[in-house]
Backbone as a chain_set.jsonl record, in Angstrom:
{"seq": "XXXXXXXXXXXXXXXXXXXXXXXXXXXXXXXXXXXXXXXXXXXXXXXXXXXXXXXXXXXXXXXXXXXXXXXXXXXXXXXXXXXXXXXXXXXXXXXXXXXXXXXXXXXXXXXXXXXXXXXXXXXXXXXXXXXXXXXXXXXXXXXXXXXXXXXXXXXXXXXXXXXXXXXXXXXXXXXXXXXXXXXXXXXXXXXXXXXXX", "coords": {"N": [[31.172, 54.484, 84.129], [32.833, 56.865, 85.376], [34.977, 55.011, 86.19], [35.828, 53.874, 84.094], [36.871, 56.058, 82.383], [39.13, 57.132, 84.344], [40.758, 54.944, 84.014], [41.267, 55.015, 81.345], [43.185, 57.498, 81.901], [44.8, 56.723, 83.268], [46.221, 55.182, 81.882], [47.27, 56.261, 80.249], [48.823, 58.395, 81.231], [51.041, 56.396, 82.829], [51.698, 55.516, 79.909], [53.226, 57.973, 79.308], [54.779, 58.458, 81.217], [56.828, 56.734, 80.954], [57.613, 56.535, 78.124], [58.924, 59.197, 78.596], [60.787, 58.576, 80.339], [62.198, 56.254, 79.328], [63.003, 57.83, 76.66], [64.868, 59.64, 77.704], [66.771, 57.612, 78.818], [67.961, 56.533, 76.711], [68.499, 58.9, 74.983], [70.737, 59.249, 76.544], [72.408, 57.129, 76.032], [73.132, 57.245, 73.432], [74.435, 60.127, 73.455], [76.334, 59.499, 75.198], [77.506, 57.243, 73.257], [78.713, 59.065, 71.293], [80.395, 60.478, 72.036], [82.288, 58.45, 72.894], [82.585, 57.029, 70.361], [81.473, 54.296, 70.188], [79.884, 51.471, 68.719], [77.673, 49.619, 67.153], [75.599, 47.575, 65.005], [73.353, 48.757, 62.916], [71.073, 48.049, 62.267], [68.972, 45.158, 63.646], [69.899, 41.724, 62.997], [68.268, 38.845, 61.561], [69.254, 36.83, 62.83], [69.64, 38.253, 65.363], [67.645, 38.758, 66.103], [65.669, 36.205, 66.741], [67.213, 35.033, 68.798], [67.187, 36.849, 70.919], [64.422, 36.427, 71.351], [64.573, 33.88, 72.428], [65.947, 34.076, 74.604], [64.132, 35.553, 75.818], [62.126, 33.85, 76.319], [63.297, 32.036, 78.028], [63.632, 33.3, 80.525], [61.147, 34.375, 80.469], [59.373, 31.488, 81.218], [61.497, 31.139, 83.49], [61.049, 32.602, 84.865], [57.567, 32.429, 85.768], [58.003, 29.652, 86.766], [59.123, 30.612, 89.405], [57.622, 33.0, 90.31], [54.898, 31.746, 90.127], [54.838, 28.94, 90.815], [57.039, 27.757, 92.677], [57.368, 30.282, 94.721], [54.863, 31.137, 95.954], [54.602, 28.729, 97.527], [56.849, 28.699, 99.343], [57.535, 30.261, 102.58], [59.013, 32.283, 103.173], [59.618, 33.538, 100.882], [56.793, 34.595, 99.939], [56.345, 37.226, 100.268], [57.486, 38.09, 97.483], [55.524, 37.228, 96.053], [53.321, 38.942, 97.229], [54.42, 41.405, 96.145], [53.92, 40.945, 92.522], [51.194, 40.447, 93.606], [50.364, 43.339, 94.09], [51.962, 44.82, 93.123], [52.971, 44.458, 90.191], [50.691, 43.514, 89.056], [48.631, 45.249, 89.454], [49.789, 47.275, 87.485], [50.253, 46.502, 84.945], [47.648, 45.521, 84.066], [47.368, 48.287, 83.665], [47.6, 48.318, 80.963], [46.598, 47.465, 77.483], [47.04, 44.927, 74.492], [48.057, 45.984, 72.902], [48.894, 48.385, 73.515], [50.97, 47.665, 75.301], [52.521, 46.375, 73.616], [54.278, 48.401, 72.688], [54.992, 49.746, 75.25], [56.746, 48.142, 76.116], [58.951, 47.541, 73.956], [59.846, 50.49, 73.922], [60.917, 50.452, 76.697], [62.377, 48.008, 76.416], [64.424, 48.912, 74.497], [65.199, 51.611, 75.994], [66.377, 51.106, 78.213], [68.261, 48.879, 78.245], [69.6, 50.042, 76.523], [70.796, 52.111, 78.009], [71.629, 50.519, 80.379], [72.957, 48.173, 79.628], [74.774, 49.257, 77.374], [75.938, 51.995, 78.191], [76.407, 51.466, 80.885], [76.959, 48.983, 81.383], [79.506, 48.711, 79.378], [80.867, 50.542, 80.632], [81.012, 50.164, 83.198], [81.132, 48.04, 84.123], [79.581, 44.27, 84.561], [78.305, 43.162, 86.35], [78.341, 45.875, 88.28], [76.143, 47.207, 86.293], [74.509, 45.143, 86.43], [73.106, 45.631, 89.034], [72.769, 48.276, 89.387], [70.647, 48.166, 87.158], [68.73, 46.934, 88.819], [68.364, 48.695, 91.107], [67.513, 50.982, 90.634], [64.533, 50.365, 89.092], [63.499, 49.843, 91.836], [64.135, 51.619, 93.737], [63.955, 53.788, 96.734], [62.011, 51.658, 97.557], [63.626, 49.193, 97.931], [65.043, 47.653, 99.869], [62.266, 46.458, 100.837], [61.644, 45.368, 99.252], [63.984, 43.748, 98.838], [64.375, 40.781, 97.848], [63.328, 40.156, 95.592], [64.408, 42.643, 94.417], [66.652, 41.367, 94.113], [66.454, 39.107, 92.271], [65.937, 40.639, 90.238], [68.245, 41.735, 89.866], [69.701, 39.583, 88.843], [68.648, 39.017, 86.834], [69.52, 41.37, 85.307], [71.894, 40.623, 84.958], [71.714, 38.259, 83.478], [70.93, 39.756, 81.189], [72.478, 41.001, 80.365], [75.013, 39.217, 80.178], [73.793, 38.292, 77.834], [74.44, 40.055, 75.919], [77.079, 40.516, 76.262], [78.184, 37.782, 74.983], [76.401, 37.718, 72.487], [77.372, 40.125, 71.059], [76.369, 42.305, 70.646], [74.151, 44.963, 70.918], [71.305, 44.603, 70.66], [70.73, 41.805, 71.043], [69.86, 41.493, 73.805], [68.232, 43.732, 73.851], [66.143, 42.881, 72.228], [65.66, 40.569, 73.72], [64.756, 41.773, 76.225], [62.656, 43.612, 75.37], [60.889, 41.648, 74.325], [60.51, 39.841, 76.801], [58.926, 41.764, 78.307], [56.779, 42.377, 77.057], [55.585, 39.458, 77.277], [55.246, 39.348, 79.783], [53.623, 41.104, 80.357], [51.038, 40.462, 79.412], [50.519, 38.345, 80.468], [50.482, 38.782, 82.816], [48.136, 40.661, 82.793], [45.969, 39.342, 81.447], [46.453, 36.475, 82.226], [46.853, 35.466, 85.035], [46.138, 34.808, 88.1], [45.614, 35.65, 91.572], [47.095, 33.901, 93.545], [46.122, 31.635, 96.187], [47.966, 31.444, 98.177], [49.086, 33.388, 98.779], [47.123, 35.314, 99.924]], "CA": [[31.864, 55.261, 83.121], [33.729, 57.438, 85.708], [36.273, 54.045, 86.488], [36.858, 53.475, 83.321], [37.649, 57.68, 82.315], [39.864, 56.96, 84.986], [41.799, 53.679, 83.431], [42.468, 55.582, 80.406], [43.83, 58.516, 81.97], [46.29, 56.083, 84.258], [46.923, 53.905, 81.065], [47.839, 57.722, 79.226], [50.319, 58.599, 82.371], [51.846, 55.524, 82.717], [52.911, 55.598, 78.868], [53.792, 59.147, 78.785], [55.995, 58.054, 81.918], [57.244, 55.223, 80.024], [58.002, 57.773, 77.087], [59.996, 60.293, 79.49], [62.251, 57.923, 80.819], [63.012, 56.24, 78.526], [64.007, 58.389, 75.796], [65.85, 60.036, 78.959], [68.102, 56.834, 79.33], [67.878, 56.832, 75.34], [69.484, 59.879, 74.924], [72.038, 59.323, 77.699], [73.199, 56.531, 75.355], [73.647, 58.417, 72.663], [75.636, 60.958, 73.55], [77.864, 58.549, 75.589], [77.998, 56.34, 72.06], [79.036, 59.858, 70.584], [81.554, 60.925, 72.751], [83.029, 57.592, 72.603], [82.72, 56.059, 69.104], [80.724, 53.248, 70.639], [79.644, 51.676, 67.632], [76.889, 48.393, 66.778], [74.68, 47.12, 63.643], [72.416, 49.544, 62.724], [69.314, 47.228, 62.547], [69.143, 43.569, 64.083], [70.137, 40.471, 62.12], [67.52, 37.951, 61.85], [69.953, 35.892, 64.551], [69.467, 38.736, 66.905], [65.536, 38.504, 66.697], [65.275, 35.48, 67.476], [68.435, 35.081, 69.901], [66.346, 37.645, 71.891], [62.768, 35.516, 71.577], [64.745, 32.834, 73.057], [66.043, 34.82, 75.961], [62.528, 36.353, 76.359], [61.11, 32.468, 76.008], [63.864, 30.882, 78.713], [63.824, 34.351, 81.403], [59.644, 34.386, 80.944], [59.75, 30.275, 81.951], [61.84, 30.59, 84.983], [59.79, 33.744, 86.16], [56.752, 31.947, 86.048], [58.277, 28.893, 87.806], [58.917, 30.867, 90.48], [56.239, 33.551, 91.037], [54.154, 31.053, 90.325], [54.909, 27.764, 91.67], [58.021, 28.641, 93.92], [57.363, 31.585, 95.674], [53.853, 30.877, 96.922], [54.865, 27.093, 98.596], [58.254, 28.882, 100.675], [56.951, 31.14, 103.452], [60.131, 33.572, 103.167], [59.299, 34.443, 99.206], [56.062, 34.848, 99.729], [56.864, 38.594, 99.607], [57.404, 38.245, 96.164], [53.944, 37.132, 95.601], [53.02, 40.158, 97.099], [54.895, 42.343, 95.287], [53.455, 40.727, 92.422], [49.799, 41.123, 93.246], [50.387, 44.873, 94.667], [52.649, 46.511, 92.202], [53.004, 44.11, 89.281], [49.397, 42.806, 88.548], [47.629, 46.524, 88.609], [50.749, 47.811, 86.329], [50.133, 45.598, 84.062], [46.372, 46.005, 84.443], [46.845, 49.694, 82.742], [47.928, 48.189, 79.267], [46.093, 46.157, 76.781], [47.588, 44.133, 74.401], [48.023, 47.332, 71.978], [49.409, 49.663, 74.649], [51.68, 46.773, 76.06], [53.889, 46.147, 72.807], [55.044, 50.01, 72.493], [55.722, 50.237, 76.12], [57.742, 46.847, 76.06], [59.615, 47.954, 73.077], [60.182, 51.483, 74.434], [61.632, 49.357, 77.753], [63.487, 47.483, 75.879], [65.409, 49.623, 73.892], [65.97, 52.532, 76.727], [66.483, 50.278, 79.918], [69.396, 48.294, 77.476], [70.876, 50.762, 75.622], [71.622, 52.676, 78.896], [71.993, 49.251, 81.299], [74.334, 47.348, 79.075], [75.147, 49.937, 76.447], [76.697, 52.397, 78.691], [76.597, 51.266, 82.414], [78.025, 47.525, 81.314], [80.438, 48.885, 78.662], [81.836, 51.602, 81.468], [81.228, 49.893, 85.069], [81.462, 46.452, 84.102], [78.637, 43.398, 84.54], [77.764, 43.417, 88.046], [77.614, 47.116, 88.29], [75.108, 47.865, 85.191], [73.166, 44.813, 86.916], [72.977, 45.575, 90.461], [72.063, 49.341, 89.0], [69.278, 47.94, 87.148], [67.683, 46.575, 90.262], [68.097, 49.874, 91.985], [66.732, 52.186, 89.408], [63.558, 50.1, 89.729], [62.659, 49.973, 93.225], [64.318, 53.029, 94.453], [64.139, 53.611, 98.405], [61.8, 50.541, 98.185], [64.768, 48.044, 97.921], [64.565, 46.988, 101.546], [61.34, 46.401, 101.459], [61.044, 44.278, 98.274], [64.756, 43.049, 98.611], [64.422, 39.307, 97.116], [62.789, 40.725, 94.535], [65.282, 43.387, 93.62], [68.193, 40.554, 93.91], [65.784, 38.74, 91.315], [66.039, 41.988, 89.054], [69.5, 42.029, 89.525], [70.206, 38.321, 88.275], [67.631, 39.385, 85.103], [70.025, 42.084, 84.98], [73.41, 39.025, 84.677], [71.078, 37.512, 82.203], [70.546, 40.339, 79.945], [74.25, 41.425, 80.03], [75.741, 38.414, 79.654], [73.145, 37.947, 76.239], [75.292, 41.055, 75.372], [78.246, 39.945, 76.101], [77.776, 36.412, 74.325], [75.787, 37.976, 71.125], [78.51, 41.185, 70.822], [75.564, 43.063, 70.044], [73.134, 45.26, 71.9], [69.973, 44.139, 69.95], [69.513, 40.652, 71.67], [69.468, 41.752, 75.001], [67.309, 44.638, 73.869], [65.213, 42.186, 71.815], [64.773, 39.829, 75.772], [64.112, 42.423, 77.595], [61.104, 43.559, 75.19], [60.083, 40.25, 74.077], [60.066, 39.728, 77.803], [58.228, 42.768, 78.899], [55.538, 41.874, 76.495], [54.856, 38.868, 77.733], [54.61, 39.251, 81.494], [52.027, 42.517, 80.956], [50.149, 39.744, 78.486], [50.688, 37.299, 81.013], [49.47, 39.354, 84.175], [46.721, 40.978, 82.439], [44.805, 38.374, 80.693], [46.664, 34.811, 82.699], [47.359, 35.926, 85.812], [44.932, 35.305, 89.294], [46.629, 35.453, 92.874], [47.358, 32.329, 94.203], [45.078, 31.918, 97.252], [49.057, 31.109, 99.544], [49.363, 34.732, 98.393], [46.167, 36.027, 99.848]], "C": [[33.018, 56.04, 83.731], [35.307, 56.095, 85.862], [36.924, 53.857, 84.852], [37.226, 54.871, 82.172], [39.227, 57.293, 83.092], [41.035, 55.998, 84.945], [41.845, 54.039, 82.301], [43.419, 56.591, 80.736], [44.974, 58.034, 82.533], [46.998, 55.311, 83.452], [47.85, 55.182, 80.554], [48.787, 57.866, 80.418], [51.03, 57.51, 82.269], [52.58, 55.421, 81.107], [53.437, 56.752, 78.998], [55.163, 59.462, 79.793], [56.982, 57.349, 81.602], [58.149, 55.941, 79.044], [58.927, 58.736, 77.364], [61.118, 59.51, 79.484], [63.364, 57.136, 79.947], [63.871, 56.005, 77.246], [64.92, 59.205, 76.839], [67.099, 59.122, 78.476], [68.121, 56.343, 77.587], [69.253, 57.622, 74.86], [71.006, 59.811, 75.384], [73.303, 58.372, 76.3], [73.704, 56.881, 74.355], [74.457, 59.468, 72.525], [76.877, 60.834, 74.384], [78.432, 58.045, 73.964], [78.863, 56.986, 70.962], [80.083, 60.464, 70.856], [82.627, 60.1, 72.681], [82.98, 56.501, 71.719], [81.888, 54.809, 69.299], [80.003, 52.729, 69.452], [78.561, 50.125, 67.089], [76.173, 48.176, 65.573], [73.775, 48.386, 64.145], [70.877, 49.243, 62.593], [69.749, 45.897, 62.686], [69.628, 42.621, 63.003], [69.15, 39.366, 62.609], [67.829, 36.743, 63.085], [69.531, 36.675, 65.68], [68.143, 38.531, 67.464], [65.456, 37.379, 67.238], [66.382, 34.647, 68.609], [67.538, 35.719, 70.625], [65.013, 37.246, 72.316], [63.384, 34.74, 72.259], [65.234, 33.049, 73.769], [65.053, 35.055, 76.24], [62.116, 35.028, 77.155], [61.896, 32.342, 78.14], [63.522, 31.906, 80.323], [62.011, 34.588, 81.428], [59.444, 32.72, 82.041], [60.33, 30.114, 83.509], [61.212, 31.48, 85.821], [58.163, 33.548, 86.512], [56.929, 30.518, 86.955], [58.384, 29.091, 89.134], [58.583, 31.411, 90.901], [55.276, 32.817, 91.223], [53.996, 29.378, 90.921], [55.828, 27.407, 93.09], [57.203, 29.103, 95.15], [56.168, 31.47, 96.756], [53.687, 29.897, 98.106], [55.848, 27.503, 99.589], [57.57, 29.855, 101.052], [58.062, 32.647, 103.097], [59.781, 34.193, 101.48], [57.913, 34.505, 99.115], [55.474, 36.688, 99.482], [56.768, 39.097, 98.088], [56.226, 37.868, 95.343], [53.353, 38.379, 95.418], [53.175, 41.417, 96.394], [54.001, 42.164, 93.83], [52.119, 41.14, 92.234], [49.583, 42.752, 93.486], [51.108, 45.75, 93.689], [52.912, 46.038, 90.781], [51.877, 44.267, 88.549], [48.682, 44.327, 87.944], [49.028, 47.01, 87.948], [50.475, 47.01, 85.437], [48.523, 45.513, 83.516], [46.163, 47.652, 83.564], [47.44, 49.435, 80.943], [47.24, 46.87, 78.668], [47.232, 45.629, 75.71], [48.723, 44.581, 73.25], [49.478, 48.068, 72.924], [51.173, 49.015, 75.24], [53.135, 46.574, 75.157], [54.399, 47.751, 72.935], [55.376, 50.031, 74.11], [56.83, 48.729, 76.343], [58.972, 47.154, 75.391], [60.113, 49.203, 73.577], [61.22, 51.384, 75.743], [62.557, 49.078, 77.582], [64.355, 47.944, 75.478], [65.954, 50.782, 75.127], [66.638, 52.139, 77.396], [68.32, 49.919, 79.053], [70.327, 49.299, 76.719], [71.828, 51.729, 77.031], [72.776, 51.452, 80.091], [73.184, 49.002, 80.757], [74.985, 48.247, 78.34], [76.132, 50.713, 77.29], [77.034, 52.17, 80.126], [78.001, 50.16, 82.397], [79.164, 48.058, 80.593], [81.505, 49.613, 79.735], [82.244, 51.386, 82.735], [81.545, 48.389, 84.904], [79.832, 45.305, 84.415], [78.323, 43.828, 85.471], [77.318, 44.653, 88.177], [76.295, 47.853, 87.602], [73.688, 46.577, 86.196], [72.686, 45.065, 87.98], [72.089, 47.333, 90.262], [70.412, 49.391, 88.455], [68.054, 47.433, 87.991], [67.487, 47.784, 90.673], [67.232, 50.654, 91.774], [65.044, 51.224, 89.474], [62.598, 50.179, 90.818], [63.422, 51.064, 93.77], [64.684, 52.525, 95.92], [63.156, 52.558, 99.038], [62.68, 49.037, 98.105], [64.71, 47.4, 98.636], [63.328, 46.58, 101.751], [60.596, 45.173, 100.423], [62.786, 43.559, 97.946], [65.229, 41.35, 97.645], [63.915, 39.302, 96.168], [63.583, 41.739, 93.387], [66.45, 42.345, 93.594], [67.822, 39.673, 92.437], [66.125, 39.275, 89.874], [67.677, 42.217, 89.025], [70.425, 40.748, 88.58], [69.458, 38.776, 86.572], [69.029, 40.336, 84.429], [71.346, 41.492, 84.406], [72.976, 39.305, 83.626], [71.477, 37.926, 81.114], [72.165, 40.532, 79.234], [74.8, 40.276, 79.125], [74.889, 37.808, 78.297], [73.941, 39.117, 75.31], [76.688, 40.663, 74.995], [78.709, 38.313, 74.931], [77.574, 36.961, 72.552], [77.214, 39.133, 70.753], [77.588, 41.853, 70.383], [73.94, 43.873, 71.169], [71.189, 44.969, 71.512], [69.712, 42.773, 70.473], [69.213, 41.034, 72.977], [68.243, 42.803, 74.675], [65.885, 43.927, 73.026], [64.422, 41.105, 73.584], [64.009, 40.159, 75.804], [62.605, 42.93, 76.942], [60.172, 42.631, 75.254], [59.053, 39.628, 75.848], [59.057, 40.139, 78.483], [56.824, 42.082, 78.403], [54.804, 40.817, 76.819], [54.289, 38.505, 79.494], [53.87, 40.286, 81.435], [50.752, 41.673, 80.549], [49.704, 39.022, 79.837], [49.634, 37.34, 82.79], [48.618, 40.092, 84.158], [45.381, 40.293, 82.367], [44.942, 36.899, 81.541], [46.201, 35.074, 84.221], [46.257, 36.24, 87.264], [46.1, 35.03, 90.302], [46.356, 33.839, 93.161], [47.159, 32.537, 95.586], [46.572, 31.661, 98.752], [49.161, 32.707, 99.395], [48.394, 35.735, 99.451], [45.609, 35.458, 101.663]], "O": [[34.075, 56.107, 83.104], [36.47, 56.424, 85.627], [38.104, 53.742, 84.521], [37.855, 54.598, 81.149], [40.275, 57.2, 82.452], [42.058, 56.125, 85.618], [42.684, 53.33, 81.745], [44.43, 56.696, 80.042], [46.046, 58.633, 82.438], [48.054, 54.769, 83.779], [49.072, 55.056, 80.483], [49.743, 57.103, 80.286], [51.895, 57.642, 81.402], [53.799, 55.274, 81.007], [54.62, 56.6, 78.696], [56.131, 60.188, 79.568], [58.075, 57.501, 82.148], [59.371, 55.911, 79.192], [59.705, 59.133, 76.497], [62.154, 59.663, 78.836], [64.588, 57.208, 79.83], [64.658, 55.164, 76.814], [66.049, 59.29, 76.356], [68.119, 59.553, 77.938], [68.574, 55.2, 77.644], [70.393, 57.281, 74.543], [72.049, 60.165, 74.834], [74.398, 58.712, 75.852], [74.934, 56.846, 74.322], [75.129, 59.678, 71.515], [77.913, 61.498, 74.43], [79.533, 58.38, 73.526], [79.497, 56.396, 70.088], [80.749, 61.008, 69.975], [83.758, 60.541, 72.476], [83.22, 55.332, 72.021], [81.634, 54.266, 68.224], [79.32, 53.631, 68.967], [79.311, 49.503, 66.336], [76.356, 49.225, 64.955], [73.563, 48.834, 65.272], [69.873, 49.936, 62.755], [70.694, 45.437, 62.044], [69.663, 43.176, 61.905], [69.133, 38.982, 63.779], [67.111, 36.096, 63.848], [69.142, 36.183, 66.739], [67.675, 38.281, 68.575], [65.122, 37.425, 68.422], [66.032, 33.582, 69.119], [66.837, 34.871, 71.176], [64.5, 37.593, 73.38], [62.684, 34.634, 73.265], [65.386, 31.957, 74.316], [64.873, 34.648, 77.388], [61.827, 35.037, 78.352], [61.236, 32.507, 79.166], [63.161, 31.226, 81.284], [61.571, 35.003, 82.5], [59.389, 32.743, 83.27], [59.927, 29.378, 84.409], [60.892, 31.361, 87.003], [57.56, 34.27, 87.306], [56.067, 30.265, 87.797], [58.007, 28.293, 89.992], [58.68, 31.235, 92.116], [54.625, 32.933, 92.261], [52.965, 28.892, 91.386], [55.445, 26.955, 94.169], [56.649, 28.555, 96.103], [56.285, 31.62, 97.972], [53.047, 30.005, 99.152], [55.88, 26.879, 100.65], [56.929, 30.486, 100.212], [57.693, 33.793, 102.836], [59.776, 35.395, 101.213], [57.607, 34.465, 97.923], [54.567, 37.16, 98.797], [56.212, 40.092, 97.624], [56.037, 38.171, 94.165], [52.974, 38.929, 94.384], [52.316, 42.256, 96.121], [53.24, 43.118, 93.672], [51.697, 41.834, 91.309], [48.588, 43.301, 93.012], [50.964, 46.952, 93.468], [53.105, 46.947, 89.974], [51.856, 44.98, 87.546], [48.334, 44.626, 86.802], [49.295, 47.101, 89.147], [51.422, 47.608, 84.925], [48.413, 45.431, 82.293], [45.137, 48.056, 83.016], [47.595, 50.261, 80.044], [47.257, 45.713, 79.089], [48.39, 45.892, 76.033], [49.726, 44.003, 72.832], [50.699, 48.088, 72.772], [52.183, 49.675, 75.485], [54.298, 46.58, 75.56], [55.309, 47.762, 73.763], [56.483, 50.564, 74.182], [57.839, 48.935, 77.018], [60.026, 47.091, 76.024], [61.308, 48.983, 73.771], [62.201, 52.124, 75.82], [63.582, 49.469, 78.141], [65.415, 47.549, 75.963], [67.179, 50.856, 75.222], [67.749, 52.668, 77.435], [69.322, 50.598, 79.277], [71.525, 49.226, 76.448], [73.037, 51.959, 77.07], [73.959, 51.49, 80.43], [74.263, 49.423, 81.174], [76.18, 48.141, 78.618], [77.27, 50.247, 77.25], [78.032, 52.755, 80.546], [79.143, 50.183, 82.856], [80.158, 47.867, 81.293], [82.71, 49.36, 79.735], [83.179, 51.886, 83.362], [82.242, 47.75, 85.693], [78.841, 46.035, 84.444], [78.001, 45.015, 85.53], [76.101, 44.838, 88.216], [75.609, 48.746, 88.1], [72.534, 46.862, 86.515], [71.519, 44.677, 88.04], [71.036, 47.586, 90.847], [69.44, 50.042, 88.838], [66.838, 47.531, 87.827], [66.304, 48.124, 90.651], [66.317, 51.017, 92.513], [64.318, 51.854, 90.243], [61.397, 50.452, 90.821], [62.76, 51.369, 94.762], [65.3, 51.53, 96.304], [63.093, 52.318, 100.244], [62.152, 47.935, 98.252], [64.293, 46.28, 98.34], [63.095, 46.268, 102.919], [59.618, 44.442, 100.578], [62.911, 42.894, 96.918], [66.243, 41.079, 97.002], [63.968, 38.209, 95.604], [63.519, 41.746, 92.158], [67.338, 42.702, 92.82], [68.691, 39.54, 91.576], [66.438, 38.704, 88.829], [68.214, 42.874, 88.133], [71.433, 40.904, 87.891], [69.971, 38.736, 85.454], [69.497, 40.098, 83.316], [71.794, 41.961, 83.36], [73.379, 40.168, 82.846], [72.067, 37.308, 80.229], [72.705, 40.309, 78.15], [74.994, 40.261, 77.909], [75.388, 36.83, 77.739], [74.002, 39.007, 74.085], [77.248, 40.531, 73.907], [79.726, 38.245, 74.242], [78.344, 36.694, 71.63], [78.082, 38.629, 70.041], [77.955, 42.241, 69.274], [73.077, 43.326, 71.854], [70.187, 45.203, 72.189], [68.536, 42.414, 70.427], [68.035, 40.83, 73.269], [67.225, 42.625, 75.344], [64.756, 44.39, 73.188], [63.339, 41.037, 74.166], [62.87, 39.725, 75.636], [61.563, 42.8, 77.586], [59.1, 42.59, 75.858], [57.899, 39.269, 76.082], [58.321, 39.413, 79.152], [56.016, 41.457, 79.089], [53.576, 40.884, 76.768], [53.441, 37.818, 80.063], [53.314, 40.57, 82.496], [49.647, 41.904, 81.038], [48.544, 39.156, 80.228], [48.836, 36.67, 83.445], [48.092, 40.426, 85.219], [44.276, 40.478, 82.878], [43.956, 36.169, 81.645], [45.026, 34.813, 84.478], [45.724, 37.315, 87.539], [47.158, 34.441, 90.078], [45.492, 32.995, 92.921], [47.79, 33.386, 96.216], [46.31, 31.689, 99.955], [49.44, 33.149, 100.51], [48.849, 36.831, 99.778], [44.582, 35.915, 102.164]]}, "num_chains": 1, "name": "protein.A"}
């Protein structure tokens, strides 16, 4: 009973972390979008929904190709396994299937509205993606490098679904759609692969 006290209280931090940040990078957008007229649809268009499922679909696909079939067979990305079973698997591990859509969605919309919304609109592609790697791993960059270059190509991806759509709702549709299914994916699918271990 005490372990699992203990896996609600880390599932309750982790959203209420989730929740901080970002309406944080929420906000930010907002009063950039206000300062400078910045201006998009006010609710999706049935194109954007599923424009954004089919980013989620094609960006879940190649990240299972290569955490999972990739990464484990080349000795040099086996790193990214690790990463993976060490910081992915139990994150993913504190949300059920409930818990998982609201922090996906919450993801989605902060990460994007600040990433592409004001980073891409103000620094340009490259910069908003190379940022979104950073802002992730922090001062562990170096240490999960091929991993954050990974997060920085996700980061292309999402943009250029921005750039492409003219609208910040498919990228922000991806990146949830996405989220949602790699917590699904490494909750419930998801055993190490014994090159891993």
């Amino acid at each position: 009973m005490n372990s699992s006290c203990d896996d609600i209280m880390l599932n309750r931090r982790a959203l209420w972390i989730g929740i901080v940040v970002e309406t944080a990078l929420s906000a930010v957008f907002l009063l950039w979008a206000w300062l400078t007229g910045f201006e998009d649809r006010f609710l999706p268009l049935p194109r954007d929904i599923l424009s954004g499922l089919a980013g989620a679909l094609s960006l879940f696909s190649l990240n299972v190709l290569f955490f999972q079939i990739a990464a484990p067979r080349i000795t040099y990305l086996r790193g990214c396994v690790r990463f993976v079973d060490e910081v992915l698997k139990p994150l993913a591990d504190l949300f059920n299937w409930r818990s998982a859509i609201f922090i996906s969605v919450i993801a989605g919309a902060g990460e994007e509205l600040f990433f592409r919304g004001v980073v891409q609109n103000e620094c340009g592609l490259l910069a908003a993606s190379v940022l979104f790697a950073l802002v992730h791993f922090g001062p562990s960059v170096r240490e999960h490098f091929v991993v954050a270059v990974i997060y920085t190509l996700v980061g292309l991806y999402l943009g250029i679904l921005y750039q492409i759509s003219g609208t910040l709702w498919v990228p922000i549709g991806a990146h949830a759609f996405y989220d949602y299914l790699a917590l699904l994916f490494l909750r419930y699918c998801y055993a190490r692969t014994p090159a891993a271990g």
